[in-house]
C-alpha positions as a printed Julia matrix, in Angstrom:
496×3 Matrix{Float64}:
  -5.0   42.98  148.5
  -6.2   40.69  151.19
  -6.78  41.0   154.62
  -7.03  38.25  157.46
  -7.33  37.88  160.74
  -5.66  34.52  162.81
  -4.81  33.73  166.04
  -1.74  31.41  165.95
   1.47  30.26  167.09
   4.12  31.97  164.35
   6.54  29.58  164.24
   4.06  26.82  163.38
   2.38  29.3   160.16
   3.6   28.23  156.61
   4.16  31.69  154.68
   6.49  33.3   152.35
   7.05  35.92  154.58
   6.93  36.31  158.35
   7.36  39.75  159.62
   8.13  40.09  163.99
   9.34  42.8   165.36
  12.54  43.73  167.29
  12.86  46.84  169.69
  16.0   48.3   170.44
  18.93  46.99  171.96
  17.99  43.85  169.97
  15.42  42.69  172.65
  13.28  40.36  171.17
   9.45  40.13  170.82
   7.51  37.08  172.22
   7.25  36.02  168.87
  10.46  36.85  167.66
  11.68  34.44  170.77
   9.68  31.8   169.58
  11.0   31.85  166.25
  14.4   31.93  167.83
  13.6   28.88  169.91
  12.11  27.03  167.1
  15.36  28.12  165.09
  17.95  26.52  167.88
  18.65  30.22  168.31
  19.6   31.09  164.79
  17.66  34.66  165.23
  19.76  35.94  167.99
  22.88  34.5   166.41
  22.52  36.61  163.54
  21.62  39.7   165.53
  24.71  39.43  167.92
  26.23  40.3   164.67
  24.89  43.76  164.25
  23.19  43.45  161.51
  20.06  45.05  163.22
  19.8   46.47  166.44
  16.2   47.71  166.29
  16.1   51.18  165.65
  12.57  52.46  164.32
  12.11  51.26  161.0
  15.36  49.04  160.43
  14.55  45.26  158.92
  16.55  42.84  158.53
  15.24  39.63  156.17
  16.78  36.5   156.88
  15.81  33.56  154.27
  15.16  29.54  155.12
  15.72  29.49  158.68
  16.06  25.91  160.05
  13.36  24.97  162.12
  10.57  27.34  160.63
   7.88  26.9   157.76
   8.39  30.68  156.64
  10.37  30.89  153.59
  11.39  34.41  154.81
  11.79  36.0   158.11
  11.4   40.05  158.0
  12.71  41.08  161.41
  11.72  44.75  161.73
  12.85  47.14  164.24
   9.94  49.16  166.54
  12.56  51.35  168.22
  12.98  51.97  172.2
   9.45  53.22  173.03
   7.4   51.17  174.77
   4.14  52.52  172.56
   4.86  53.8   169.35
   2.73  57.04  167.77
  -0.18  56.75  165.0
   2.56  58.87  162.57
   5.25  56.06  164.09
   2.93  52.86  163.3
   2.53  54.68  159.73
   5.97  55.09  159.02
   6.51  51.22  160.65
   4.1   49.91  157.74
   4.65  51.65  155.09
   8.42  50.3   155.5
   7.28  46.73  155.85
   5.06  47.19  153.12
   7.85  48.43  150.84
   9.9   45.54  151.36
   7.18  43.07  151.26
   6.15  44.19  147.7
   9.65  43.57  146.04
   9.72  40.31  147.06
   8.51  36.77  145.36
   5.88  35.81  147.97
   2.23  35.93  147.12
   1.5   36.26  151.02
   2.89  37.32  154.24
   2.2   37.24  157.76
   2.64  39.78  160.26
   3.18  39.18  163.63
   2.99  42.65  164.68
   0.19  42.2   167.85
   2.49  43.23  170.58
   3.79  46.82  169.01
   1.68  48.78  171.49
   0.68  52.01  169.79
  -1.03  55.11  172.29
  -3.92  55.06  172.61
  -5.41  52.57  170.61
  -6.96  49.54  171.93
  -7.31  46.11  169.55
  -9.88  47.36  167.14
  -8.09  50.56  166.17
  -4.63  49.21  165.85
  -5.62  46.88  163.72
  -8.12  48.89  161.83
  -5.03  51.87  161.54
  -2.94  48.57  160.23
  -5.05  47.76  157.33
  -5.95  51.0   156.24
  -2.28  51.88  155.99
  -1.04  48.84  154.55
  -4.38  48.8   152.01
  -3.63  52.12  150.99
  -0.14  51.99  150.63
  -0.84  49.49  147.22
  -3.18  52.2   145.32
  -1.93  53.32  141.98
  -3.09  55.64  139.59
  -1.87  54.77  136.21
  -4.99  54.46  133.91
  -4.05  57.02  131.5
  -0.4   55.28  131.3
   0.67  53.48  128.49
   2.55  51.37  130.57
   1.04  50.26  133.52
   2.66  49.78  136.98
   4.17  46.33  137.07
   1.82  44.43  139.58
   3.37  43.45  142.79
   3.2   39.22  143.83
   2.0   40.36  147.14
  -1.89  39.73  147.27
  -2.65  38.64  151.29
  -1.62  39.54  154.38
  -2.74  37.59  157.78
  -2.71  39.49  160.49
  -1.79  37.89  164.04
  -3.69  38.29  167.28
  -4.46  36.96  170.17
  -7.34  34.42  170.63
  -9.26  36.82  172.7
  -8.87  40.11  170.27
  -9.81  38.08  167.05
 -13.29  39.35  167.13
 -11.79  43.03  167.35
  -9.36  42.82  165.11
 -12.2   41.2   162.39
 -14.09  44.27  163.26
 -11.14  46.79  162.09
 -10.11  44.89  159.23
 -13.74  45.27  157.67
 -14.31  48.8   158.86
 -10.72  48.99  157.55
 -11.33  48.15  153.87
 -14.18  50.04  153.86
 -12.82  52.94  154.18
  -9.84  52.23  151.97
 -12.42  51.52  149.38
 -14.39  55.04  149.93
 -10.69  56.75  149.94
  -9.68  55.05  146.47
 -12.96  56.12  144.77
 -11.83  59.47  146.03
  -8.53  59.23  145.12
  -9.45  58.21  141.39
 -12.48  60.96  141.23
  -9.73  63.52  142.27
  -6.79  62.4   139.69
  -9.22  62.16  136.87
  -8.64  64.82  134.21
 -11.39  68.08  134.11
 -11.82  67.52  130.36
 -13.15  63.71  131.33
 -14.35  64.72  135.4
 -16.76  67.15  134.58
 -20.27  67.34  136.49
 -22.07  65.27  133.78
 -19.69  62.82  134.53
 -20.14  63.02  138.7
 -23.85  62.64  137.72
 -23.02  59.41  135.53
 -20.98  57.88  138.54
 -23.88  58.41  141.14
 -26.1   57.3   139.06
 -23.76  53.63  138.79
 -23.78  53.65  142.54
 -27.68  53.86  142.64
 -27.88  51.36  140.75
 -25.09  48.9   142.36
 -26.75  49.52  145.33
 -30.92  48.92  146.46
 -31.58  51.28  149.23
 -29.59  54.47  147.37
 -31.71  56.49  145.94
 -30.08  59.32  143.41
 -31.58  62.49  142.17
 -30.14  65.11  139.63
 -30.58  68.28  139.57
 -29.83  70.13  135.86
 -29.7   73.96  135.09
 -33.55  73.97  135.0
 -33.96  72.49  137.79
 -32.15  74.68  139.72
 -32.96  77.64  138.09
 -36.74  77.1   139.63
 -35.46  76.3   142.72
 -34.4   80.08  142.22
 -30.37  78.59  142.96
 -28.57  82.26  141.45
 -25.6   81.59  143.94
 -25.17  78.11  141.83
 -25.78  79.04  138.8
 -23.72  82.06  138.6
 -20.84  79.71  138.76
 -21.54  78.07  135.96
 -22.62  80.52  133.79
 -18.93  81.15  132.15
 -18.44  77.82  131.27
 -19.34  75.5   128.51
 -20.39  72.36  131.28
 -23.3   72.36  132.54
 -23.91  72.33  136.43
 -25.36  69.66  138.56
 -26.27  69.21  141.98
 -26.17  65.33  142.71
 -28.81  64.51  145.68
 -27.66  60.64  146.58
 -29.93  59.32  149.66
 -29.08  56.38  151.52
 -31.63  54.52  153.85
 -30.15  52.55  156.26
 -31.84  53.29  159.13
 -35.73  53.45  160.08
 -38.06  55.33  157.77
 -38.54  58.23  160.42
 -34.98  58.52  161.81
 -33.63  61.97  160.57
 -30.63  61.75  158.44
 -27.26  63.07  158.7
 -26.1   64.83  155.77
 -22.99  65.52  154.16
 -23.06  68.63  151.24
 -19.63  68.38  149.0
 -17.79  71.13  146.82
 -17.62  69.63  143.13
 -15.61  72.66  141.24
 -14.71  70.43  138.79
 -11.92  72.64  137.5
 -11.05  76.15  138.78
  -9.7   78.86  136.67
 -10.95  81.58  139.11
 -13.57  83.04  136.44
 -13.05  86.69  135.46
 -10.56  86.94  139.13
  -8.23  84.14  137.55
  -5.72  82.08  139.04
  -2.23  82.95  137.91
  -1.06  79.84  135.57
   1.49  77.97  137.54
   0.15  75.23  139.08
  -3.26  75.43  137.68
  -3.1   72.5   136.47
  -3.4   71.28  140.0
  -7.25  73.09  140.26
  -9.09  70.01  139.35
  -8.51  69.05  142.66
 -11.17  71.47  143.97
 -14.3   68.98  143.68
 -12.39  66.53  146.18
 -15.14  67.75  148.78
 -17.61  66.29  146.5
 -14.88  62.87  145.59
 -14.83  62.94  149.46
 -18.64  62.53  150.01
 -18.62  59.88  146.7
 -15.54  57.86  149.08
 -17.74  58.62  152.38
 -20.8   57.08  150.99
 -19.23  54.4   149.28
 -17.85  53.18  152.83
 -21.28  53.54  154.42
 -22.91  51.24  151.35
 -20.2   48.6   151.95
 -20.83  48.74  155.38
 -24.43  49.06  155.11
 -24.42  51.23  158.33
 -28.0   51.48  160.41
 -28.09  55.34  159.57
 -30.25  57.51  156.96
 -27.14  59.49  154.74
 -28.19  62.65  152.24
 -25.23  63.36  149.99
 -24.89  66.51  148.35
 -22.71  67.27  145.74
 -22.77  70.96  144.14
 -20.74  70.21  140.86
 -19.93  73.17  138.3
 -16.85  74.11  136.5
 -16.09  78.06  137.07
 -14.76  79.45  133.7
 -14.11  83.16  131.66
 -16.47  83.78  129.22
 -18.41  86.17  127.65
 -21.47  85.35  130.05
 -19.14  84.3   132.75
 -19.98  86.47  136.19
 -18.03  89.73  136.7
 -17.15  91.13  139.65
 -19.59  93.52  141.08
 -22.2   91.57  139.83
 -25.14  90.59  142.65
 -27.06  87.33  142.47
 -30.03  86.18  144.88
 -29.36  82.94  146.42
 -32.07  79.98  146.83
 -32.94  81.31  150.82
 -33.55  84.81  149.09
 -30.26  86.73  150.28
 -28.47  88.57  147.52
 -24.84  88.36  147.53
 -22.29  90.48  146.15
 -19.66  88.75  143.94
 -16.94  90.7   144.77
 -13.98  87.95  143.52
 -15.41  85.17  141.03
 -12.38  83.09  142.57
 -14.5   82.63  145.95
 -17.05  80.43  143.83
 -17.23  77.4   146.21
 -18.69  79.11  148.69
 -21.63  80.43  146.28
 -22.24  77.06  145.13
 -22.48  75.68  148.71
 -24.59  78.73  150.29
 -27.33  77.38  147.65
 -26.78  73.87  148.71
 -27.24  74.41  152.2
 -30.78  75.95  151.61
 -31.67  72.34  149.99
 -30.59  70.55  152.99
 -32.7   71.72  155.4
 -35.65  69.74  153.03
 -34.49  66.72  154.58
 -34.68  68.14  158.12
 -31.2   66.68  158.65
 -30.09  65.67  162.6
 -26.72  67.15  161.3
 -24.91  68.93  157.91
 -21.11  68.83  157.63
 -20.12  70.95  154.25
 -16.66  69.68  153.01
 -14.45  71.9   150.47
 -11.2   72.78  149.1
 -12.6   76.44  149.89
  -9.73  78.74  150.91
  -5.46  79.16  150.15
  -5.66  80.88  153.74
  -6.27  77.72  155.2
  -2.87  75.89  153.93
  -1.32  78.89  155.37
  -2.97  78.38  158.64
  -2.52  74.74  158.94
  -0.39  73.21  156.02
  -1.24  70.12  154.84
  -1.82  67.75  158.21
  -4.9   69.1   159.69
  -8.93  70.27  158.52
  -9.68  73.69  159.17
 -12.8   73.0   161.17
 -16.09  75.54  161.74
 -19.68  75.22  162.99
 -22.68  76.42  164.65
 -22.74  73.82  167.22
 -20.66  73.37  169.63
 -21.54  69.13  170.23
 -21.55  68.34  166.43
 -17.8   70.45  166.26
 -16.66  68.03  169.03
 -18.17  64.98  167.6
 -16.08  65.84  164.78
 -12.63  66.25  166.52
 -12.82  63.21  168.11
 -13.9   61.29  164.71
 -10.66  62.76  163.77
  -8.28  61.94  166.29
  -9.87  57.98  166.34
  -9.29  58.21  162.71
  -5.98  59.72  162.66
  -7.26  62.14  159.84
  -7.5   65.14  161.95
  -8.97  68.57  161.86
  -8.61  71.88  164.1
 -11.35  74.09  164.94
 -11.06  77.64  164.4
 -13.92  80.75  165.6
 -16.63  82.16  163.74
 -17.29  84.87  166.27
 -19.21  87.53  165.06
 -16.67  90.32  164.61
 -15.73  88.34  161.56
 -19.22  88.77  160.11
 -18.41  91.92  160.01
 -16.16  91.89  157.41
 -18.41  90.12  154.66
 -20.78  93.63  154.8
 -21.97  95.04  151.37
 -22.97  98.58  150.75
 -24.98  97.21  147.82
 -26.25  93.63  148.82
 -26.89  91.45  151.95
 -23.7   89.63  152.19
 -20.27  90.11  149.84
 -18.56  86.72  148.66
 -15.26  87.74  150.49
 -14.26  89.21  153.78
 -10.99  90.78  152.52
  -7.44  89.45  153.12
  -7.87  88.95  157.16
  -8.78  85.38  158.44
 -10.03  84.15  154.94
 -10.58  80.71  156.22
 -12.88  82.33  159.07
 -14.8   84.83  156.7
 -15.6   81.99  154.05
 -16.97  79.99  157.09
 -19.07  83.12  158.58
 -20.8   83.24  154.78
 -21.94  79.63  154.95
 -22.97  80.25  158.46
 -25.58  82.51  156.99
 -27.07  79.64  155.39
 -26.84  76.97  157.73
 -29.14  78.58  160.59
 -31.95  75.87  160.14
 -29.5   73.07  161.34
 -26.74  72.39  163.47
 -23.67  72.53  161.23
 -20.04  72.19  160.27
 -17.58  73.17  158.11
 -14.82  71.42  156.76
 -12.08  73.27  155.17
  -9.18  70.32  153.16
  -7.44  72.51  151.1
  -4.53  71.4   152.42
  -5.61  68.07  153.26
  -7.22  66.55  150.03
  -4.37  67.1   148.02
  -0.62  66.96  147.57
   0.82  69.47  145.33
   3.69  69.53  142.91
   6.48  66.94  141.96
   6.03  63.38  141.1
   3.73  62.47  143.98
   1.22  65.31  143.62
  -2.34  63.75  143.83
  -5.53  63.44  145.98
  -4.89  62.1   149.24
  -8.8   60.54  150.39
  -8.76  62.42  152.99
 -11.53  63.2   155.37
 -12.89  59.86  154.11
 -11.97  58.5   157.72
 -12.69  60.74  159.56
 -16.33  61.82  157.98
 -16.59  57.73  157.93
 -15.78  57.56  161.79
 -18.16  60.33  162.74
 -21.09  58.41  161.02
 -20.02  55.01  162.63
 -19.75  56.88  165.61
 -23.43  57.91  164.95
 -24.27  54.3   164.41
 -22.38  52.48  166.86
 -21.22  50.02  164.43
């Protein structure tokens, strides 16, 4: 799809389809009164009728109006409220874009500028717009033998005033950036774990280093990370026929001594649980745990397209966890790259053993800031279902930075404690540290381990279980998500 941005009278635009909107009480928009004037007032004719009386989400598509150079008119309804919500706008779209698709027209043009939404100035409106409507046409269907039937729709023009054209340009490319990093997530986390494997995450950075001149990629194999003395890591992987990989992908944008930020990504490519394993419904569904890694891969992608000012480490800690005769039981203790030894008291909290390991490599680049994401812990769906991030860290600024990427983003997370009663709970009798904290605050425990190896740097923790994933039915499938939000904090970072 598309995008564009024009400042223009509507009723002057040629276009198969010209969407205005109508509030309540069948009060016309400025541009829906132009069309009506241009129309000898065929518009509010039809409305007197009933037809439409502007009730959020209602449309009403009237064909060959006399007096226009639309084919189509889509009158669509914005409700009473003067400014509509981010979930409203959403909602709004996604209708529009659902009617828009079954139609004939190769384009359409919105003349949506005056919906006022809260909060949201110009550039965010329109960049919400784009990313809604951009992501609303992504399909997976590669592995069908009959492919989705392609939709005439391929551009949409948005309208604006003369004086918020340079805005709205801004949001549109920021827009499809983003939309672009959240369908390379999207396909990385509906890919198969017989094909999505970490060779394969290896095979796919090493495309983007090469697509791209100032990303440089690095892997690091089983030998690799066995001298880097990575027992956390490789203890996960031990039980499995795959062998592990921890992708290092680092972008220069930015001046040759500016610190980086880094972003460190769970890749359990597929998660049986090990020797602790998952019962069998719905494990299908555990290839979704490397979407902190697909997450980073969508992040990264939107930076390169952007080519933000900024210096970007990605780290991806890709294994499969597996039973096996040489799988890791529980009981067993390993010693992690910063020395620690931990306890493996439940093979089934693997993530955080490949990301404790991880962590320790960051602080090589002597990062400005480290943001772990994972699908780490069931506790946090129960905690905060499927809308918001479970959100830790070590510093208070960099936690805050991240909320408000969030709420700009409309890809939100919620910060939760790590005081240090819950460290408490992660005490060993026979190591430094055990893997879990018992069934209290699991989301909280699994954050107070990778606290232990995030001292070096300030740090946060991202917790999308819930977020990266929709489970079960016909629309079960990875969501993008944070890919805005991490994607706003580092344009945030670079003022872009």
């Amino acid at each position: 799809m598309e995008f564009f941005v024009k400042s223009a009278a509507p009723q002057t635009l040629k276009t198969a389809t010209l969407v205005v909107p109508v509030a309540e009480g069948r009060k016309l928009s400025e541009a829906a009164k132009a069309l009506d004037t241009a129309s000898s007032g065929a518009i509010s004719a039809l409305l007197k009728r009933g037809d439409l009386d502007g009730k959020l989400g209602q449309s009403l598509l009237l064909h060959s109006l006399a007096g226009l150079k639309a084919d189509r008119v889509l009158l669509v309804g914005t409700g009473k409220e003067a400014e509509l919500s981010d979930r409203q706008l959403r909602k709004l779209l996604t209708s529009v874009y659902s009617s828009l698709k079954n139609l004939g027209g190769t384009d359409a043009v919105l003349a949506l500028d005056e919906i006022q939404v809260k909060n949201r100035d110009v550039y965010s409106k329109t960049r919400l717009t784009v990313e809604t409507l951009a992501d609303a046409t992504y399909c997976f269907d590669r592995f069908k033998s009959k492919k989705a039937d392609a939709s005439a729709l391929k551009k949409i023009t948005l309208l604006t005033a003369k004086a918020g054209v340079s805005d709205a340009e801004r949001g549109k490319t920021h827009a499809q950036a983003i939309v672009k990093g959240m369908a390379f997530t999207k396909d990385l986390g509906n890919l198969p774990p017989n094909l999505c494997h970490p060779s394969y995450l290896a095979e796919e950075a090493k495309a983007l280093g090469k697509a791209y001149k100032n990303l440089k990629v690095e892997i690091l194999d089983e030998k690799k990370l066995k001298a880097l003395g990575a027992g956390a890591f490789l203890a996960v992987a031990q039980g499995s026929e795959q062998p592990p990989r921890m992708i290092v992908l680092n972008y220069q944008g930015g001046k040759k001594t500016d610190q980086p930020y880094a972003l460190v990504g769970k890749g359990i490519t597929f998660d049986t649980g090990g020797i602790s394993i998952k019962p069998s419904a719905g494990m299908d569904e555990m290839k979704y745990d490397m979407c902190g890694a697909a997450s980073v891969f969508g992040t990264l992608k939107a930076v390169l397209e952007l080519q933000l000012p900024i210096n970007l480490v990605c780290l991806l800690a890709c294994a499969e966890n597996m039973p096996s005769g040489r799988a890791t039981r529980p009981g067993d203790i390993v010693t992690t790259m910063s020395g620690q030894t931990v306890e493996i008291l439940n093979t089934d909290a693997e993530g955080r053993l490949v990301l404790c390991d991880t962590l320790t490599y960051a602080e090589r680049f002597k990062p400005q800031a480290v943001i772990d994401i994972a699908t780490l812990t069931g506790a946090c769906i129960v905690a905060l279902g499927s809308n918001v991030s479970g959100l830790m860290g070590n510093n208070d600024e960099l936690t805050q930075q991240i909320v408000k990427a969030g709420q700009t983003a409309d890809d939100r997370a919620w910060q939760l404690p790590l005081f240090d009663e819950y460290q408490e709970q992660l005490d060993s009798p026979f190591a430094d540290i055990a893997n879990i904290g018992g069934p209290k605050a699991g989301t909280i425990t699994a954050g107070c381990f990778l606290s232990r190896f995030a001292k070096a740097y300030n740090w946060a923790h991202l917790d999308i279980a819930g977020t990266a994933w929709i489970s079960g039915g016909k629309d079960k499938g990875a969501t993008g998500r944070p890919v805005p939000m991490l994607t706003q904090y580092l344009l945030d970072r670079s003022n872009a």
